[in-house]
N, C-alpha and C positions, 0 to 999 in steps of 0.2 A: 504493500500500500504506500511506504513512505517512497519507494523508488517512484514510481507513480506519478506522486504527487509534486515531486521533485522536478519531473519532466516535464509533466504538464505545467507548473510555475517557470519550469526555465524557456518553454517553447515561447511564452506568451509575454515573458518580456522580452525575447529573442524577437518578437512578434513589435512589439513597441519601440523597440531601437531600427526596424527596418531590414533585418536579416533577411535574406529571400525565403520563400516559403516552399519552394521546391527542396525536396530531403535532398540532393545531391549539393546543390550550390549551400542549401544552409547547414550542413557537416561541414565543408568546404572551411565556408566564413568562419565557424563556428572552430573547428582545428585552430583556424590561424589567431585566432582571436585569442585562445589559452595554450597556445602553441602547443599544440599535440597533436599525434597520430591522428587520421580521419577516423580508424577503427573507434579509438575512445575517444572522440567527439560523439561518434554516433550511437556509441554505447550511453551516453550521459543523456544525448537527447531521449532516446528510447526507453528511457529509463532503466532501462537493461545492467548498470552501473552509477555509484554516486562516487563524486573527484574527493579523495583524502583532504585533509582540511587545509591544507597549505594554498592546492588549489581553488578549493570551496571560497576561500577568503578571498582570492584572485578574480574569482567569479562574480562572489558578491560586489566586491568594489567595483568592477567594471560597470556592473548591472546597476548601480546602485541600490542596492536593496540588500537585509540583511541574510547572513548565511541560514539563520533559524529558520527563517519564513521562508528560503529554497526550499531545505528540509522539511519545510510540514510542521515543525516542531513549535514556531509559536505564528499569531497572525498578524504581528507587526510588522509590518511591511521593509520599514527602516526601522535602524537601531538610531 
């Protein structure tokens, strides 16, 4: 459930910052933006995987939103 929910939060600010909404081009952006593999780009969107917290932080800053509310775990949006 929290993978999930994870994804669906990360799609949709992925969605608000302008990322393309085609799954190739936005793993693509989506790699380049946390510098990693396409594989685990697309594992993170999929929710199929969640990024260790070093990168979660990397995430959340970019995103501006807080790492919790990726996770699921609280519904503050920002810290």
């Amino acid at each position: 459930m929290a993978n999930k929910q994870f994804a669906d939060r990360l799609n949709k600010e992925l969605d608000n910052i302008g990322v393309p909404l085609l799954n190739n081009e936005r793993v693509e952006v989506f790699a380049k933006l946390l510098k990693v593999p396409k594989f685990k780009a697309e594992a993170f969107l999929n929710g199929a995987a969640i990024p260790d917290s070093n990168l979660l932080a990397i995430l959340a800053d970019e995103l501006e939103v807080s790492a919790d509310w990726l996770l699921g775990k609280s519904e503050q949006k920002k810290s």
